[in-house]
N, CA, C and O of each residue as an XYZ file, in Angstrom:
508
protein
N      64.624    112.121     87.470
C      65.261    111.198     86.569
C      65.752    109.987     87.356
O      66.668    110.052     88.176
N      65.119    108.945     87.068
C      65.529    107.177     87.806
C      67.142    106.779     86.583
O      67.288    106.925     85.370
N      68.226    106.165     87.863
C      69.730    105.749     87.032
C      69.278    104.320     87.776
O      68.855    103.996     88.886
N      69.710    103.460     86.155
C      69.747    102.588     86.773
C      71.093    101.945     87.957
O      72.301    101.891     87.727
N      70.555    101.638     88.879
C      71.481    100.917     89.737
C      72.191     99.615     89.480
O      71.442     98.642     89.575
N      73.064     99.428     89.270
C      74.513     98.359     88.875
C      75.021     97.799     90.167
O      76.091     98.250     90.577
N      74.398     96.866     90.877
C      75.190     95.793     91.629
C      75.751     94.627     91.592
O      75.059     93.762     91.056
N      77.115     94.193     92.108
C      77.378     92.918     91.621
C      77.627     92.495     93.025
O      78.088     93.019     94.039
N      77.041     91.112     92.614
C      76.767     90.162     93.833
C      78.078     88.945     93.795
O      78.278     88.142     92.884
N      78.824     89.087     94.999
C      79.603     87.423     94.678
C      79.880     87.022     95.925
O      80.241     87.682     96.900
N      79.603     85.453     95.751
C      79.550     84.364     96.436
C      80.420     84.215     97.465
O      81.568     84.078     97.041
N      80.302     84.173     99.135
C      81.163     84.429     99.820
C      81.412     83.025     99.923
O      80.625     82.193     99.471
N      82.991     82.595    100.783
C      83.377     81.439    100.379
C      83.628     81.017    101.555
O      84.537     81.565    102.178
N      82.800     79.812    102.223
C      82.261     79.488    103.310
C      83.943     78.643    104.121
O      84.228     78.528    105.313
N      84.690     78.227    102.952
C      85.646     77.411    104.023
C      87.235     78.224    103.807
O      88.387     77.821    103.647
N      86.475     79.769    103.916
C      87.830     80.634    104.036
C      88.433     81.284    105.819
O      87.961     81.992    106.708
N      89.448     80.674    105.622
C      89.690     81.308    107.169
C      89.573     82.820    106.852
O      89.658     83.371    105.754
N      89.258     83.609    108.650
C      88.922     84.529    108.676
C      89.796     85.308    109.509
O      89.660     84.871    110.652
N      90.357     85.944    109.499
C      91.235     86.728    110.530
C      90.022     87.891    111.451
O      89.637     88.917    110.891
N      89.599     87.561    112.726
C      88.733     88.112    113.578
C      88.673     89.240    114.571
O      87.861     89.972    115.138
N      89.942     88.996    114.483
C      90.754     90.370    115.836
C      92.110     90.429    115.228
O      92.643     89.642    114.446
N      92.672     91.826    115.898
C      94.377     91.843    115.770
C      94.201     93.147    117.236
O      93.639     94.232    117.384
N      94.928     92.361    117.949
C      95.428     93.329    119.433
C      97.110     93.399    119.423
O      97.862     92.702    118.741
N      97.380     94.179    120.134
C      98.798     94.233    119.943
C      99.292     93.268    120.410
O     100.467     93.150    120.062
N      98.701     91.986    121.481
C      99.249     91.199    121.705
C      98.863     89.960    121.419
O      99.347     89.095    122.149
N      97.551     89.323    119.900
C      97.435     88.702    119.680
C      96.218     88.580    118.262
O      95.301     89.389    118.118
N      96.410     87.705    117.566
C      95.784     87.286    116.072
C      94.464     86.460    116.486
O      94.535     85.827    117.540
N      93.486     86.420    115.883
C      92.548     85.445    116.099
C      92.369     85.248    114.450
O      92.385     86.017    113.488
N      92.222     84.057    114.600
C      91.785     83.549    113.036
C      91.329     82.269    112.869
O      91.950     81.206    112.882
N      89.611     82.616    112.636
C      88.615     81.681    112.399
C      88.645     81.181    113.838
O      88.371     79.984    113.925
N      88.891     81.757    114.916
C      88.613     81.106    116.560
C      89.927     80.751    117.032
O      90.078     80.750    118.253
N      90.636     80.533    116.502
C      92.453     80.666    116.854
C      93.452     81.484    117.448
O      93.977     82.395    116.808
N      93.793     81.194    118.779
C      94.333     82.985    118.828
C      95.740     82.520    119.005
O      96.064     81.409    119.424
N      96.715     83.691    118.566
C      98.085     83.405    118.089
C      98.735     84.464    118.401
O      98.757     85.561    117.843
N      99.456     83.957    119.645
C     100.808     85.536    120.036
C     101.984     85.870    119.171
O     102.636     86.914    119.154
N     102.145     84.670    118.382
C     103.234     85.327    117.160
C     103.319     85.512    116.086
O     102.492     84.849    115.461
N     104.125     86.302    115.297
C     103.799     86.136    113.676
C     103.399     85.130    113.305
O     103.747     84.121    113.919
N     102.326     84.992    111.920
C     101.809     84.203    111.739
C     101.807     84.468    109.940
O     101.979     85.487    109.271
N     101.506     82.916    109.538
C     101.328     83.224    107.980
C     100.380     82.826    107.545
O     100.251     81.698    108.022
N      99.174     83.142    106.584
C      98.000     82.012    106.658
C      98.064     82.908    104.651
O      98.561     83.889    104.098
N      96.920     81.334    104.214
C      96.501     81.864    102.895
C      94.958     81.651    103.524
O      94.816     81.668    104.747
N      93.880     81.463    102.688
C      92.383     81.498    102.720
C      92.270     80.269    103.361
O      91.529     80.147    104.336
N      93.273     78.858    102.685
C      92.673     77.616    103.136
C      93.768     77.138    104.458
O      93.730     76.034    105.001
N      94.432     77.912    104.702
C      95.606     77.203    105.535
C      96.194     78.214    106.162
O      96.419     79.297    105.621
N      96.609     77.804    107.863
C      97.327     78.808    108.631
C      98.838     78.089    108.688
O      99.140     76.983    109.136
N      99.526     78.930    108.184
C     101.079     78.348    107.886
C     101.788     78.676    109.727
O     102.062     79.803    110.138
N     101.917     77.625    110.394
C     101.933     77.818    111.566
C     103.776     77.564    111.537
O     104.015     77.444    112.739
N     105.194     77.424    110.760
C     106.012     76.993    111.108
C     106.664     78.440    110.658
O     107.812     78.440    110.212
N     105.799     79.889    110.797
C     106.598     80.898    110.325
C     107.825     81.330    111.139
O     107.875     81.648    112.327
N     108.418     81.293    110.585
C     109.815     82.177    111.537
C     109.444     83.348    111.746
O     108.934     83.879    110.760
N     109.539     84.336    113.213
C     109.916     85.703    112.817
C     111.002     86.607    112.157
O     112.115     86.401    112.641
N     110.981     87.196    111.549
C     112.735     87.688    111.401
C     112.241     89.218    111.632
O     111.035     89.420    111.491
N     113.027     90.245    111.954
C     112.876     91.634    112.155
C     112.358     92.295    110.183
O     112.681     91.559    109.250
N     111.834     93.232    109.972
C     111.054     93.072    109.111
C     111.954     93.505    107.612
O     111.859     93.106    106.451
N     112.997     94.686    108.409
C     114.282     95.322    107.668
C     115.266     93.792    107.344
O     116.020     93.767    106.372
N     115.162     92.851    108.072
C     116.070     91.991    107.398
C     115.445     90.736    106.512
O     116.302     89.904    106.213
N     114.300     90.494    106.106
C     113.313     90.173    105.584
C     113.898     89.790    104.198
O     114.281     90.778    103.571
N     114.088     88.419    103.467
C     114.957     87.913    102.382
C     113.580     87.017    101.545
O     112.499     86.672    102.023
N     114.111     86.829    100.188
C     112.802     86.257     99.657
C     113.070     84.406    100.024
O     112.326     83.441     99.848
N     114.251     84.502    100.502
C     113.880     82.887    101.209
C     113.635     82.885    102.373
O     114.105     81.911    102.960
N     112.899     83.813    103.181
C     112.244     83.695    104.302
C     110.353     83.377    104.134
O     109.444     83.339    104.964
N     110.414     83.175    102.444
C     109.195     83.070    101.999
C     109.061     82.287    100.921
O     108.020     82.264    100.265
N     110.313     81.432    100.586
C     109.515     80.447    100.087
C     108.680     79.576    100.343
O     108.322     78.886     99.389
N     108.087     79.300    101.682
C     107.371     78.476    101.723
C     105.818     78.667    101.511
O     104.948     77.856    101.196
N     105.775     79.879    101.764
C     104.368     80.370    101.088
C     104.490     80.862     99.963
O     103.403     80.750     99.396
N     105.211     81.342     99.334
C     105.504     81.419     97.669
C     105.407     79.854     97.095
O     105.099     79.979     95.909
N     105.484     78.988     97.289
C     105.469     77.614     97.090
C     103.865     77.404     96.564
O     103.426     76.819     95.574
N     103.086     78.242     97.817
C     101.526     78.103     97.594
C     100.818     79.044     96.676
O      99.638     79.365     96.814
N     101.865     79.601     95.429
C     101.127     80.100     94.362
C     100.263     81.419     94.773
O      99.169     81.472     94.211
N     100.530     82.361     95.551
C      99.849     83.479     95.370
C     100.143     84.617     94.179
O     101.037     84.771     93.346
N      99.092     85.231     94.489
C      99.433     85.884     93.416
C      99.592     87.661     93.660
O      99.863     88.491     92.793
N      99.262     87.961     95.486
C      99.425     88.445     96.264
C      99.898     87.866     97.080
O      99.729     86.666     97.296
N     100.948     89.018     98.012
C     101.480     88.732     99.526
C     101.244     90.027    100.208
O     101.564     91.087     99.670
N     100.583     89.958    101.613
C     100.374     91.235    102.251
C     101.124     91.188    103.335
O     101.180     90.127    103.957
N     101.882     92.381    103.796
C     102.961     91.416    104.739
C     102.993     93.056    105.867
O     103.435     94.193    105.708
N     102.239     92.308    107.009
C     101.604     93.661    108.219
C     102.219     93.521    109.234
O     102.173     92.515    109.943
N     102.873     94.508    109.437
C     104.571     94.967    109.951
C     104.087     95.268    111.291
O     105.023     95.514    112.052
N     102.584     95.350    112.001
C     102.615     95.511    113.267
C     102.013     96.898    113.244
O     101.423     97.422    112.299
N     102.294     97.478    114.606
C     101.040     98.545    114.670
C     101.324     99.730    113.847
O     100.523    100.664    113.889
N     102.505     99.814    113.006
C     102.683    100.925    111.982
C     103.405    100.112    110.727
O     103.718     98.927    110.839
N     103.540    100.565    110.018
C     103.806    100.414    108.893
C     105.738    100.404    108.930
O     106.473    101.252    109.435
N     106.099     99.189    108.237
C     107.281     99.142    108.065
C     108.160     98.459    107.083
O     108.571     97.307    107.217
N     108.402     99.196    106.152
C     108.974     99.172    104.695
C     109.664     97.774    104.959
O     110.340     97.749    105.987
N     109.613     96.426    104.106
C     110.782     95.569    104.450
C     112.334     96.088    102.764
O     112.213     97.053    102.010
N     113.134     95.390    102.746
C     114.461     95.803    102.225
C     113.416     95.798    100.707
O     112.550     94.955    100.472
N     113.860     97.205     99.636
C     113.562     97.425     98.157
C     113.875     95.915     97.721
O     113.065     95.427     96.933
N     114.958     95.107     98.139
C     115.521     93.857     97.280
C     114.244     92.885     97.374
O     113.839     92.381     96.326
N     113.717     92.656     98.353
C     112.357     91.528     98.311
C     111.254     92.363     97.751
O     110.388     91.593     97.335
N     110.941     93.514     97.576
C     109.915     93.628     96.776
C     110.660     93.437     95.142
O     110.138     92.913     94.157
N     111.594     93.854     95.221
C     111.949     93.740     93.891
C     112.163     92.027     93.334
O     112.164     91.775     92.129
N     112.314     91.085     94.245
C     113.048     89.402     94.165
C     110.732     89.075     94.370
O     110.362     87.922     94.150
N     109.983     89.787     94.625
C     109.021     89.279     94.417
C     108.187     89.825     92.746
O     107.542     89.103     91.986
N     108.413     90.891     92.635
C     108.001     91.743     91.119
C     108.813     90.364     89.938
O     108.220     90.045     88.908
N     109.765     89.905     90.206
C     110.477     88.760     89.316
C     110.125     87.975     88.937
O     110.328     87.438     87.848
N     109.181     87.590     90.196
C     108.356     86.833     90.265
C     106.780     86.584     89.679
O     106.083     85.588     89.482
N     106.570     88.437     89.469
C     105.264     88.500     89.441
C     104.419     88.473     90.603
O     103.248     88.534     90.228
N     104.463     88.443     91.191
C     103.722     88.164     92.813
C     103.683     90.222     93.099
O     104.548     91.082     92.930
N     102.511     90.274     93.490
C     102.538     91.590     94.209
C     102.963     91.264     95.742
O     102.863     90.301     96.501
N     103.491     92.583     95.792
C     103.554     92.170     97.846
C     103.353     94.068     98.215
O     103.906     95.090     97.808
N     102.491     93.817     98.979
C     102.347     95.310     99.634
C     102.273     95.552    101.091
O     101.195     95.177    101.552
N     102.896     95.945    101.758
C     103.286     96.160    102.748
C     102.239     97.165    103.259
O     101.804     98.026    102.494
N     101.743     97.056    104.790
C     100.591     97.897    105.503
C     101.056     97.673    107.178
O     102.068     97.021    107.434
N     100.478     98.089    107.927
C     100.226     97.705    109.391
C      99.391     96.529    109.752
O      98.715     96.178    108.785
N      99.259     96.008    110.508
C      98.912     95.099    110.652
C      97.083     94.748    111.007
O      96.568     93.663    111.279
N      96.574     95.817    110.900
C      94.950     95.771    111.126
C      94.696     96.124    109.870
O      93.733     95.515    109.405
N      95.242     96.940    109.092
C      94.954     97.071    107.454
C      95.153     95.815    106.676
O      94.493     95.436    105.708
N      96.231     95.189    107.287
C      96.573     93.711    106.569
C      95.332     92.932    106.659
O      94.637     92.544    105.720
N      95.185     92.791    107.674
C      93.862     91.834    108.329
C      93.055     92.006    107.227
O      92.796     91.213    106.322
N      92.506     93.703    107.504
C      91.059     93.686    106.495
C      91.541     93.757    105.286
O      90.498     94.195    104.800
N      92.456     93.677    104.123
C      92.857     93.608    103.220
C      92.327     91.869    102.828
O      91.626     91.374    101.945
N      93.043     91.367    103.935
C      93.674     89.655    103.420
C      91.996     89.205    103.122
O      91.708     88.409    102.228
N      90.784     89.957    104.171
C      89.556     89.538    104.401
C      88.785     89.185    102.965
O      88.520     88.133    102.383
N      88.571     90.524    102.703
C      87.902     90.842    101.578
C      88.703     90.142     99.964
O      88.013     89.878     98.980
N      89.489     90.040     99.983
C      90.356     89.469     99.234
C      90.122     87.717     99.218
O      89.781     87.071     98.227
N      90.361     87.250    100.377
C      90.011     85.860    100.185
C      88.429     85.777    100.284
O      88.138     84.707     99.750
N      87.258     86.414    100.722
C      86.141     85.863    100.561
C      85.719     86.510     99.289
O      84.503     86.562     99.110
N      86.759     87.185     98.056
C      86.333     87.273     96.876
C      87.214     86.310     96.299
O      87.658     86.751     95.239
N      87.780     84.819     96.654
C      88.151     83.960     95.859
C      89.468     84.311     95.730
O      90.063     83.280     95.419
N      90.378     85.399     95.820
C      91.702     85.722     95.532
C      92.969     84.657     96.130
O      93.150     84.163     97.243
N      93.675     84.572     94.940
C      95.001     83.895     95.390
C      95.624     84.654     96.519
O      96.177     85.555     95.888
N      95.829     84.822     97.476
C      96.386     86.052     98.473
C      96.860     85.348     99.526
O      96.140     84.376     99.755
N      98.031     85.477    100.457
C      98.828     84.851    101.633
C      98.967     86.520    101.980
O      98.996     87.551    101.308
N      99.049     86.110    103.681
C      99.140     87.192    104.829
C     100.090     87.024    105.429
O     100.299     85.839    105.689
N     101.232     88.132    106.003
C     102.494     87.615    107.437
C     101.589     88.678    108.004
O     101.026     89.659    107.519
N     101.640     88.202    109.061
C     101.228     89.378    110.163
C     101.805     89.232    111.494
O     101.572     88.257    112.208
N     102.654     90.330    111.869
C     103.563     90.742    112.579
C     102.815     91.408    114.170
O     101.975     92.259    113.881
N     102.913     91.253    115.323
C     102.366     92.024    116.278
C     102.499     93.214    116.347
O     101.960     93.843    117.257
């Protein structure tokens, strides 16, 4: 018995930055390499991020990429996973904005696939 096969094809998006590596001691993105937290969406690497420790993490430590309309935030806490305060996920749900928290090589390939399917989506990524 032949099933038919169901593929969907979509258009990868040639002027999306790419996040290329994550080492514990540095980011590459689209040929860029970066020893500190960093914030980027698909079209732009938000280079004036502050670090802050991840537990003290406030939703005005993000307006400036909330400014840029996502509709996701992935925010990769480094080589394990690290919850930031219930109050900013909750001051982003207000918002509507998802934000999901991962490690920081899951972030990467998250933010990937996400922006070369066109997605509104911004990345912090933490060492």
């Amino acid at each position: 018995m032949l099933r038919e096969a169901l593929v969907k094809f979509t258009r990868e998006l040639t002027g999306t930055l790419t996040i290329q590596s994550v080492t514990s001691t540095s980011i590459i993105v689209s040929g860029d390499s970066f020893s500190e937290p960093i914030a980027l969406t698909p079209e732009e690497i938000i280079r004036d991020w502050q670090p802050h420790p991840v537990a003290e993490l406030t939703e005005a430590h993000f307006e400036d990429l909330l400014g840029r309309a996502p509709e996701l935030v992935i925010l990769g806490t480094g080589a394990t996973c690290e919850f930031p305060p219930r109050e900013l996920v909750f001051a982003f749900a207000r918002r509507g904005i998802g934000l999901e928290t991962m490690d920081t090589p899951a972030a990467a390939r998250t933010f990937n696939v996400l922006a070369t399917e066109g997605r509104q989506v911004a990345v912090v990524l933490y060492l």
